[in-house]
Structures are given as structure tokens and as C-alpha cells.
N, C-alpha and C positions, 0 to 999 in steps of 0.2 A: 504494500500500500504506500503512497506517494506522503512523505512529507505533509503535503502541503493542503491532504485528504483528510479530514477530521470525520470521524464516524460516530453518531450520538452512543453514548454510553447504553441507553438502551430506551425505552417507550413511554418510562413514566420516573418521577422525578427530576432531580438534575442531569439534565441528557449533554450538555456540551458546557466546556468549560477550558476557557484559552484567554490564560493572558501572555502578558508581552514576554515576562521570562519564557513560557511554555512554547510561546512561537521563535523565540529568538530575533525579536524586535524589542520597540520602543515607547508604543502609545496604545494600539487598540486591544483591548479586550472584549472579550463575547460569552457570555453565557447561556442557557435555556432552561427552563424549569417546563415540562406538561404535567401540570397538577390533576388531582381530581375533583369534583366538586366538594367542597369541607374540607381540601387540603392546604397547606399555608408554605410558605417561604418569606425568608428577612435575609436581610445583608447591611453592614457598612460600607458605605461608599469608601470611606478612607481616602485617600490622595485623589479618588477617581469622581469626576461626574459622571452620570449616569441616566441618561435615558431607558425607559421602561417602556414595550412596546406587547402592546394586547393584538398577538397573530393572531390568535382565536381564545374565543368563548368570554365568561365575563368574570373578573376579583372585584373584589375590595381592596383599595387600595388606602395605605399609612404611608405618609413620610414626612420628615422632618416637624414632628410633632401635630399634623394634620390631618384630618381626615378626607381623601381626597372622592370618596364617596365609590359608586360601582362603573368600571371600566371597562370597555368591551362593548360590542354589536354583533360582530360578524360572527361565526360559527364556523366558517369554514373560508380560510383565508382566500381562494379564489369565486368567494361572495365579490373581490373584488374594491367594497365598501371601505372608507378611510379609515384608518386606524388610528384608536383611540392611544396616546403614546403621555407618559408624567417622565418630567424632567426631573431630577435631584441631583443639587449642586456636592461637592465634594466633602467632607468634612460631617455626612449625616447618616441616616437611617432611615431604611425603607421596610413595609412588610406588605403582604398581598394576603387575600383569604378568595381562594377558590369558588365564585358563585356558581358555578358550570362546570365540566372539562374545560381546559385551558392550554393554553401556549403562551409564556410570557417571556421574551427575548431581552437580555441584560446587556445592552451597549454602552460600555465605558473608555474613558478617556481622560489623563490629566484633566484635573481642573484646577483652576483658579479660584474660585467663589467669585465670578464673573455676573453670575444670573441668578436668581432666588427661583426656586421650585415653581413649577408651573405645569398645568396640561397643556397639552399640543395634539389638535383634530379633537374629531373628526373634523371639525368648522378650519376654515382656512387648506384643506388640504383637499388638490383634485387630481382625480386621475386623469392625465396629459397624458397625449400620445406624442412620439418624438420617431423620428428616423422615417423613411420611407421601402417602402416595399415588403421585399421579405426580411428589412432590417425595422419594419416597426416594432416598436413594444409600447407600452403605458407606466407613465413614471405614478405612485404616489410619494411625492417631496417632503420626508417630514421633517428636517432641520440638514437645510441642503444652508450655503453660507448668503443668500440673500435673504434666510431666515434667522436674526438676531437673538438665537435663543438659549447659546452654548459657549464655552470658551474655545473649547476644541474638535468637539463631534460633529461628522458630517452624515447624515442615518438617511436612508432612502427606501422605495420599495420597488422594485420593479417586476411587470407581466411580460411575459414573452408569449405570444400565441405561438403554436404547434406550428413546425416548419420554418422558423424565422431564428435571427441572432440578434445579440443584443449582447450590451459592453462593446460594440463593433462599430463602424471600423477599428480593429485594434489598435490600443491607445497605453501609454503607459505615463503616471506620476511618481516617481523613484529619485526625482533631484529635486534638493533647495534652490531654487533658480527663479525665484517670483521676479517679475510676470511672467517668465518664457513658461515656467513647468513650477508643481510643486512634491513635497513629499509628500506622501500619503500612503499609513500601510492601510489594508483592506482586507475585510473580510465578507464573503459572500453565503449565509444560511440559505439552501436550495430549498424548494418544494416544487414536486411535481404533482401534476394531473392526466390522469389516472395517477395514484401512488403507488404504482407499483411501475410508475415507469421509468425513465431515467433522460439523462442531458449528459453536452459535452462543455467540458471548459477546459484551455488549453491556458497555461501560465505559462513566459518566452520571455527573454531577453533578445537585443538586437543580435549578440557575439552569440548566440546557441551557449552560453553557459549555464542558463536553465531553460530549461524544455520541455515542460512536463503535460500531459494531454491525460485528464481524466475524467472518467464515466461518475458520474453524480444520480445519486437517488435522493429519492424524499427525507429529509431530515440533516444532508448532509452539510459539512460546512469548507468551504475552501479557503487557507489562506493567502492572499496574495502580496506578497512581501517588496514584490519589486518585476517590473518588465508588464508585456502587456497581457489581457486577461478576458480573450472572447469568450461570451457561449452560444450553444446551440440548442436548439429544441427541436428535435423530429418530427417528421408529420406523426399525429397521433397524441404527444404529450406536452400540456401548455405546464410552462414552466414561470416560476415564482422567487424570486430573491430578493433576503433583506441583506443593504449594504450598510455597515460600519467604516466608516474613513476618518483617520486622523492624524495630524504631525506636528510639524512646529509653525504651522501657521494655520488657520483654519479658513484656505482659499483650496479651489478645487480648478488646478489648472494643467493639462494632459500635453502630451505630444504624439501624435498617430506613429503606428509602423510605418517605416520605409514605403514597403510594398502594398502597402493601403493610402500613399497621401494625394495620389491619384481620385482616390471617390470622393475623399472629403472636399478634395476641389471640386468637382464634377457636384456635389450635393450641393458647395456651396453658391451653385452657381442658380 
């Protein structure tokens, strides 16, 4: 199994759990919790912020001494439906209580004490469609950097329909180089449709010093440390990922592959 292939611990409880020691980076961590209904999780943020992201079903939601009331719509994450998402700044404490089955995904990131706790969507978040053709997919933006609501996290959601790529043209953020490019490590939690079906995503650098092409199922999580990071969705199975992006500045700005900066002209025209 590839590095860079995170496979959930198992179906229920704490199923994924990667921070930056574990990856052999610097800023993002990811966790996942699929509770049951009456089941609970808490954590300290400690050095980190933390956005809270309700992929499915609905909790209770604590933190930083508040009650942030019940969280959650959707049922089944290509409901498609915005996601209900609570910020907590660094330095606090969060707990959730199970009103449904559930999926709640822990995206962290240094923090500053920048931002005081807040929800984020469903209001203010739409699903945008971006790219053309069989490079459509549908963003939900939940604290992308035109959204003031983090020091450092850049969290997103994206839909791929069946048969199409997305993350593409491939594109890579790996240097401190603002404005040409920035850093940003990433990580990408899959779900597919049918769950029992699968997707591709290749991790590359320019020099073939990594090279890595792997088959993804439902629940999986990819991390992408550095170089660029297409995926694919087969006809048949529509494909789902939430992205974590963060570094030392919290701008999101790419340089295409070589051999793809041909389309981006060609699109941009």
C-alpha cells in the first residue's frame, strides 16, 4: 500500500487519524469519527484550529464553552446539500453527541487565535460548478481564502460526476513563492457512489521523483504532500472529496503541469 494511501481504521468510531508528525509534514491534520446515534467524541484543539465538518447525519454540538445546538441535514453526503461545518479556534475544547448515524471530519491546522468560534453553512455556501466538459465537477467552498474565517485552513468539498476529472488540469502548490505559487500540504477524504466502487488519483512531481497512481474506495484518504494530484471517476461511480489545505500562508495559488498548460490556455481563452 502506497504511503500516501490512508485506509480508515475500520467503520465505526475513530476511523482516520493523520497529523503532520504521522505524515511527515508541517500543518494539516485530518481526523474522522462515524459515530452512532447516543455516541459522543471530544478533543482539545491545543496549538491547532479546527474546523468541524457534519458529512453526514446530525450531533450536538459543545465548544468553547457553548452550546452550539444540532448540526447536520444531509444523510447521505451525495444528498449533495451544504454542509453544516463549526469552527474552533486553537487553545479550546470541542464535544459532539450523536443525534443520528454520523460522519464528522476533524480538519486542523496551526492556529493563531485569529477568529473566535463560529458556524459556517449551510447559508452562505453553494454548490458551483467549475471546469468544462468531462472536466466538470461542483465545488461546495466552505473556508476557501476569500472566506475570512481561519488563520490557516483552506477546507472545501468537491463532486465529481461519473466519467469526469477533477483536481485537473494537473496542478501543483509545493513552493513558498507568493504570488507565482504557494505551499500547501493537502489532504483529500474520498467517497464514492455506489460505495462499493472506486476512483483514481495519481500524486507526480515534475522530475518523476514521486509517482504514485492509486485506486481509492469509499472512506479512503490521500495525502498529498507535494507535486501535482489529479483524479478520476469512471463511468458508473460519482465520486466525493473533502479537501484540507494548509501552510505558511493561507493563499491558494497553483502552477499547472508542463504537459497540461496547453488546456489551461485553451480554457482560458
Amino acid at each position: 500500500m502506497s504511503d500516501l494511501l490512508r485506509k480508515p481504521f475500520g467503520h465505526h468510531g475513530k476511523a482516520h487519524q493523520i497529523t503532520p508528525a504521522d505524515a511527515g509534514w508541517r500543518y494539516v491534520g485530518f481526523s474522522l469519527y462515524r459515530l452512532r446515534a447516543g455516541e459522543s467524541a471530544a478533543e482539545a484543539t491545543a496549538g491547532n484550529e479546527v474546523i468541524l465538518v457534519m458529512v453526514e447525519g446530525k450531533a450536538a454540538f459543545r465548544a468553547c464553552g457553548q452550546d452550539w445546538g444540532v448540526l447536520g441535514e444531509r444523510m447521505d453526503v451525495f444528498e449533495k446539500k451544504p454542509p453544516h461545518c463549526l469552527y474552533v479556534p486553537n487553545g479550546q475544547e470541542w464535544a459532539v453527541i450523536a443525534e443520528t448515524d454520523c460522519v464528522v471530519a476533524v480538519c486542523a491546522a496551526p492556529g493563531r487565535g485569529g477568529h473566535p468560534a463560529r458556524r459556517i453553512g449551510p447559508d452562505g455556501i453553494t454548490l458551483t460548478a467549475r471546469g468544462k466538459g468531462t472536466n466538470t465537477r461542483h465545488i461546495n467552498n466552505i473556508a476557501m481564502e476569500d472566506q475570512d474565517y481561519a488563520d490557516s485552513l483552506l477546507v472545501t468539498e468537491v463532486f465529481t460526476p461519473a466519467g469526469h476529472w477533477s483536481s485537473y488540469p494537473s496542478h501543483r502548490h509545493d513552493e513558498d513563492d507568493f504570488p507565482r505559487i504557494t505551499y500547501l500540504e493537502e489532504t483529500y477524504y474520498h467517497r464514492l457512489n455506489p460505495r462499493d466502487g472506486w476512483a483514481v488519483q495519481r500524486v507526480y512531481t515534475d522530475d518523476g521523483s514521486l509517482d504514485q497512481v492509486m485506486a481509492v474506495k469509499d472512506g479512503d484518504v490521500v495525502c498529498v504532500p507535494r507535486g501535482h494530484h489529479p483524479c478520476g471517476a469512471p463511468y458508473g461511480f460519482e465520486l466525493c472529496y473533502l479537501n484540507v489545505m494548509a501552510g505558511p500562508r493561507r493563499n491558494w495559488r497553483f502552477v499547472a503541469a508542463p504537459e497540461v498548460e496547453w488546456i489551461m490556455k485553451k480554457d482560458a481563452t
